[in-house]
C-alpha positions, 0 to 999 in steps of 0.5 A: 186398781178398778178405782185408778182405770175409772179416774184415767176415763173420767181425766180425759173426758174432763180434758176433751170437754175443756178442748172442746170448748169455745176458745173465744166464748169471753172475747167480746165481739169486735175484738180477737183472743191473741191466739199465736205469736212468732218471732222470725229473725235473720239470725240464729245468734239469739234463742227464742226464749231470749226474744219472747220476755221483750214481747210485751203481750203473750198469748194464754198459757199453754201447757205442754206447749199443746193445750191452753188448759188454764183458759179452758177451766176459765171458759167452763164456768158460767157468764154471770160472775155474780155466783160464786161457783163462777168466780171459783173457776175463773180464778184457778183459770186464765182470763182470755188475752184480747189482742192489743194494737199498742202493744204490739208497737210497744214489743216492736220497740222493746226488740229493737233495742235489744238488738240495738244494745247488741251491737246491730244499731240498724235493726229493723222490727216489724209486725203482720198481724192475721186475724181469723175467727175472733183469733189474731196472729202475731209475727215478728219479723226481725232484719238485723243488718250488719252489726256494727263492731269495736275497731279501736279501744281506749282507756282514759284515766284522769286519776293517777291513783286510780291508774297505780291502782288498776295497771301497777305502775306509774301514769305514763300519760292519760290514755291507755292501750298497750297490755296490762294486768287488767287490760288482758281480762277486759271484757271489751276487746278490739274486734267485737261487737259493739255490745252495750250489755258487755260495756256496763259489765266492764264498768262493773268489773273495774268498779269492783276491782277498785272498790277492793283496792281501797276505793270505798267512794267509787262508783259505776257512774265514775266510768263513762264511754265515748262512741265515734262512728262517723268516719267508719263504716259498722265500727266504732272507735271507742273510749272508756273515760275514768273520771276523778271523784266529784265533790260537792261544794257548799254552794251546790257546785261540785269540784274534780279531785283524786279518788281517796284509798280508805282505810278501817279505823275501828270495828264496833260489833253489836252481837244482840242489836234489835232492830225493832226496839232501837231507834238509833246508836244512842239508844243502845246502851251496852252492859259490857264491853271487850276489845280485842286489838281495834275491834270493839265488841258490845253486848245488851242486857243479855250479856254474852251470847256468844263468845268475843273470840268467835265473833272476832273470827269470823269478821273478815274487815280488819282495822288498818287495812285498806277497805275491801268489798270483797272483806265486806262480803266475806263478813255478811257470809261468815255471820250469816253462818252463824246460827246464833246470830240473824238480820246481819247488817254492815255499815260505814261511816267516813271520817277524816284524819291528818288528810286521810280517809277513814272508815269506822265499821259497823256490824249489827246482828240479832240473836237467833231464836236458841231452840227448836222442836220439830214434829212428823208423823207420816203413813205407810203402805207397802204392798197392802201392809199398812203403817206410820212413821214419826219423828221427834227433834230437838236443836239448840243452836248456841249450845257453848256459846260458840254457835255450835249445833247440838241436835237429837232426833227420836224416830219410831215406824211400825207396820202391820203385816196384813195376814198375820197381825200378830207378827210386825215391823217396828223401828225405834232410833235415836239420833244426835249431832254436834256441830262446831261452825270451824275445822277442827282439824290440827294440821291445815293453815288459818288462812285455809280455814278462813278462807271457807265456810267451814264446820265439823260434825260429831254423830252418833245413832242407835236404832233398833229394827224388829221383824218377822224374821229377825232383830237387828241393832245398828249403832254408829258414830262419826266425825265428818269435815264439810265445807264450802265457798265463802261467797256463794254455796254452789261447790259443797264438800264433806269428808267423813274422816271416820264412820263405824257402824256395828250390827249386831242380831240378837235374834234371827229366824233360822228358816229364814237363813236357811233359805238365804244364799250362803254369801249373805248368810255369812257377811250380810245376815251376821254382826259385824263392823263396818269402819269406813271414810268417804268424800263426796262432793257435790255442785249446783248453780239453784239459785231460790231467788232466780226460781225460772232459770235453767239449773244443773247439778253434780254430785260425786262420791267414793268410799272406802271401808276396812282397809286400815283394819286388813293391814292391821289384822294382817300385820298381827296375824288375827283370827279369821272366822269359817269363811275365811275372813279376819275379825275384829274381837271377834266380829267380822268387818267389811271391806269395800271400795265404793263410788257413786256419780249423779249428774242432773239439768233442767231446762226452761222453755218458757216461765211454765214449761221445762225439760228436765233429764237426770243420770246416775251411776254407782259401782261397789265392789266387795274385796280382800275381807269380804266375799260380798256387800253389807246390805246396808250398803248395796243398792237397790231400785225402784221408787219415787226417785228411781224406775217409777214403774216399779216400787221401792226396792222391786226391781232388778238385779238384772233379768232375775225373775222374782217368785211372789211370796218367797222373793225377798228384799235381799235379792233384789239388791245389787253392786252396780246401779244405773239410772237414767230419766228424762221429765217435762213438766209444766205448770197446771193452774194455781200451785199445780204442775203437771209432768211426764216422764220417762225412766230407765235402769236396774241394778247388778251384781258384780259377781254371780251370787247364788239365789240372785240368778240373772243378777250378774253383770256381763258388758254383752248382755246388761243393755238388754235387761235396763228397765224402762217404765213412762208415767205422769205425776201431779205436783203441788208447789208451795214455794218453800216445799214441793208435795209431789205424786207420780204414777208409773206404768212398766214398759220393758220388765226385764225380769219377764220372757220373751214377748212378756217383758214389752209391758207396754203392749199389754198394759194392765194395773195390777201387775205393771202399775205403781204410784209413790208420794214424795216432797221435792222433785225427783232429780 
């Protein structure tokens, strides 16, 4: 702790000799470090975040909004950049930004055709530039003036087919302005402003909604709009024209004919096509062919590496139908789902027939690599008791040819207890899954079932758990339902139909029962059953490839346990053991009703700082069958993704006060859990990101239960004892992973008295400190 209290003292002096720097030491003389820029507009309707990205120079990056950090490491090094520890410093650094006139007209112009695409045309943009010190200081001063509005709006359509096609009826004449099916979801509405943003998403929609209508040839460039402001005063009478196909005549000209429905002919399936060794169609020379009603499955030299029928479900263009894109998008996702098949490609080729148009259908794929193993090896440090933990796994993707998932993971953890190490922990496991990319599931529709991304998991595990104080045994298995959109993976939904799990203790310390609660001997520390089904949804708008964008996450669940086996044991009348309870050959079973609410969002201020606050809620309550939650299913708190201030499962329940050397981790354990958080985090230098924090939240039990004094919720009282605890943490983004250390320091212990539980008016590292190393952000 000594060690951690010298490497706070020496962060601050680094961090005070970097503010003290000079600024301005490489900004050449007769020249200005762009020190701020402002943006002042007469109106509230658009954020400063909106406005900053059309300024086209920035100032040097600051982090926390408070400290140019990265041109301080910058200003640390040396003036001759021929040594190498110069260049070193510079690169994980920010050169100075030198203030650039032209630039400044240029973000000038780019804000006023922000504004001008927004509807107010008569924006006006100007600068005053303050320079100071070698500094400049940049504000944008931004009169809108009255925006101009849509008085009238027209629809002009020149093609009678595209007319049926978006209105359902007949072309009574050209022009369109009456309601209609398509009119009541036109983004462009009477009275609006004269939005051009909002024009092209129009023409967007309506190309959409024809290219899946059968119109394959139809593009945004068919649609063009018409303004007229002459007459009126800041407003416009607009016209959106839809113009007939253009078609190129031999000698260059083109000629204005209708638009043509396309229909799909035949659909060629090339399951195993390798994009690197083919140069074209003619190159591929099939070893077998199978068709199945018009579609026509080709495979290679490896003959059948999955199954025609499941490629054959999972294509959603279908031969004499009219072209869809949104059949086209389905079939990108359905393949890609597959973890048979990867690089899927979808190509048309146009074709006449009898005055009819026609689509031939191409789908290319390459097989996936079959099989995978995966190594980990971690080490652990738990109260001073040092350990590792490593795993072994194994995955075949297209194990029956079908894309079907089978995996097995082998797990090993051991932890030696530093004062006696002759006595351990060791954990050995086994895990195996199944995957099939369907539902199998005898009673739903097939057009539910083509209408998701579907699959069903068979589990199994083993695990064998050995410490000090007892043995354990847990063995489980399951059949779980998970499925999502077809199109995009923001909604996700899993519905374990059947989950059992049976503990058995084959040794158990009988002073270390003696001196649990008489609850917990009975119905946590004993074998039993645990038979339950669950749904849990969960939804998030992350989106990998739009990294800087503000993100918010749901996840819900419930869980129900025993109920089936209660009216069973009721109806047949079985035995019950000495506490009452019913068992199951002899076995007592658990019975619960569980439910679990989580609720996340993360804010971006600018490109490299955000705000990020999280919530979690869980409530579970023991009835009928049982007096008291199995431990596995009780929550706990403390840890990297919970109170930081404290470690794994060290905190709560309540205002229960531990005992060193006698509390156990079952007492602090609870029905009821509450986590709140809020974190800033911004961006470091090179992959490092730097955050703070604060946490919130305890656990409680949901009944008074004997040895967990304090632990019991009460609504009068609860709020008192809700844990607080601050903190920062480093984090080192890697892009497809984020390595993550947090430190955290107590500042409301409700598991102290009196003046003792503020713990941030006597901040110490040894009792009120702790420090987590995790992967991934903690909300």
């Amino acid at each position: 702790m000594r060690f951690l209290t010298i490497g706070y003292l020496l962060m601050l002096i680094v961090i005070c000799s970097m503010i003290s720097c000079s600024s301005t030491k490489f900004v050449p003389d007769g020249e200005y470090l762009l020190n701020k820029v402002r943006i002042k507009a007469d109106t509230s309707e658009f954020k400063s975040f909106d406005l900053q990205q059309y300024v086209r120079q920035r100032p040097n990056y600051k982090m926390f909004a408070l400290f140019k950090t990265q041109l301080y490491i910058y200003n640390l090094s040396g003036k001759d950049s021929s040594k190498w520890i110069n260049r070193q410093i510079r690169k994980l650094g920010e050169a100075p930004v030198i203030y650039d006139s032209s630039l400044v007209f240029k973000s000038e112009t780019e804000l006023q055709k922000f504004f001008i695409n927004k509807g107010y045309v008569n924006a006006e943009v100007t600068s005053a530039v303050e320079k100071h010190d070698k500094k400049a200081d940049i504000t944008y001063i931004i009169q809108s003036n009255r925006p101009y509005k849509i008085r009238s709006y027209d629809v002009i359509v020149e093609d009678s087919s595209v007319w049926a096609a978006l209105y359902g009826q007949e072309q009574p004449s050209k022009r369109w302005t009456g309601e209609s099916s398509t009119s009541r979801t036109s983004l462009v509405k009477q009275g609006n402003l004269f939005d051009r943003n909002v024009l092209d998403e129009e023409r967007q929609r309506i190309t959409n909604l024809l290219r899946n209508r059968g119109f394959y040839a139809f593009s945004k460039n068919d649609i063009t709009y018409m303004a007229d402001s002459a007459l009126m005063s800041n407003s416009v009478n607009l016209e959106m024209i839809i113009h007939p196909y253009r078609k190129i005549q031999s000698d260059g000209d083109y000629e204005e004919v209708p638009h043509s429905k396309y229909y799909i002919d035949k659909v060629n399936i090339y399951p195993d096509y390798d994009f690197l060794r083919q140069s074209g169609m003619r190159s591929y020379v099939p070893s077998d062919t199978v068709q199945l009603d018009n579609y026509f499955i080709y495979y290679g030299k490896r003959g059948e590496i999955i199954r025609p029928k499941v490629v054959r479900e999972n294509c959603f263009i279908s031969p004499g139908r009219l072209y869809a894109e949104k059949r086209e998008e389905l079939t990108y996702s359905a393949f890609s789902s597959l973890k048979a098949l990867d690089n899927v490609h979808v190509r048309f080729r146009e074709k006449l027939n009898n005055d009819s148009s026609y689509l031939d259908c191409y789908i290319f794929t390459m097989p996936a690599k079959k099989q995978n193993f995966s190594f980990s090896i971690d080490g652990t440090n738990s109260a001073g008791d040092l350990g590792f933990a490593s795993s072994l796994g194994y995955q075949h993707r297209n194990i029956f040819k079908g894309s079907e998932t089978f995996g097995i993971k082998l797990t090993g953890a051991y932890e030696a207890i530093s004062e006696n190490f002759s006595e351990n922990y060791l954990d050995l496991g086994v895990q195996t899954t199944l995957n099939f990319p369907k539902f199998m599931f005898p009673f739903l529709s097939n057009s539910f079932k083509r209408g998701i991304r579907a699959s069903t998991e068979f589990a199994l595990s083993y695990n064998y758990q050995t410490r000090p104080e007892y043995s354990r045994i847990l063995t489980s298995g399951g059949l779980r339902y998970i499925w999502q959109d077809r199109v995009g993976k923001t909604n996700r939904h899993q519905f374990n139909l059947i989950d059992v799990n049976y503990v058995y203790l084959p040794r158990i310390d009988q002073g270390f029962l003696d001196n649990l609660p008489p609850n917990a001997a009975l119905f946590s520390y004993t074998n039993q059953f645990i038979v339950s089904m669950g749904y849990s949804y969960s939804y998030s708008n992350f989106n990998p490839a739009v990294k800087r964008r503000d993100v918010h996450s749901f996840r819900a669940s419930v869980e129900s346990a025993g109920n089936f086996l209660y009216g069973l044991s009721s109806w047949f009348n079985f035995s019950k053991d000495e506490a009452g309870s019913y068992e199951l050959f002899g076995i007592y079973y658990a019975q619960y009703l569980k439910g679990d609410m989580d609720y996340g969002k993360t804010v971006f201020l600018d490109k490299k700082n955000a705000f990020a606050w999280h919530v979690g809620f869980g409530l579970a309550y023991p009835y009928a069958n049982s007096e008291i939650l199995p431990f596995e299913k009780r929550y706990y708190s403390g840890g990297s993704n919970s109170v930081r201030g404290w470690a794994v499962r060290t905190l709560g329940p309540g205002s229960y006060k531990t005992i060193p050397g006698k509390t156990t981790f079952y007492e602090q354990s609870g029905d009821i859990k509450l986590d709140l958080s809020i974190e800033y985090r911004s961006h470091l230098f090179w992959k490092m990101e730097l955050a703070t924090y604060v946490d919130a939240g305890n656990i409680w039990t949901i009944r008074d239960y004997e040895g967990q004094e304090g632990g019991y919720f009460q609504l009068d009282s609860f709020y008192k004892e809700i844990a607080l605890s601050y903190g920062f943490g480093i984090r080192l983004d890697f892009d497809f992973f984020l390595l993550r250390i947090d430190t955290g320091m107590k500042a409301y212990d409700p598991g102290q008295r009196g003046h003792d539980r503020w713990a941030v008016l006597q901040p110490n590292f040894k009792n009120n400190f702790a420090w987590h190393f995790a992967v991934g952000y903690p909300f």
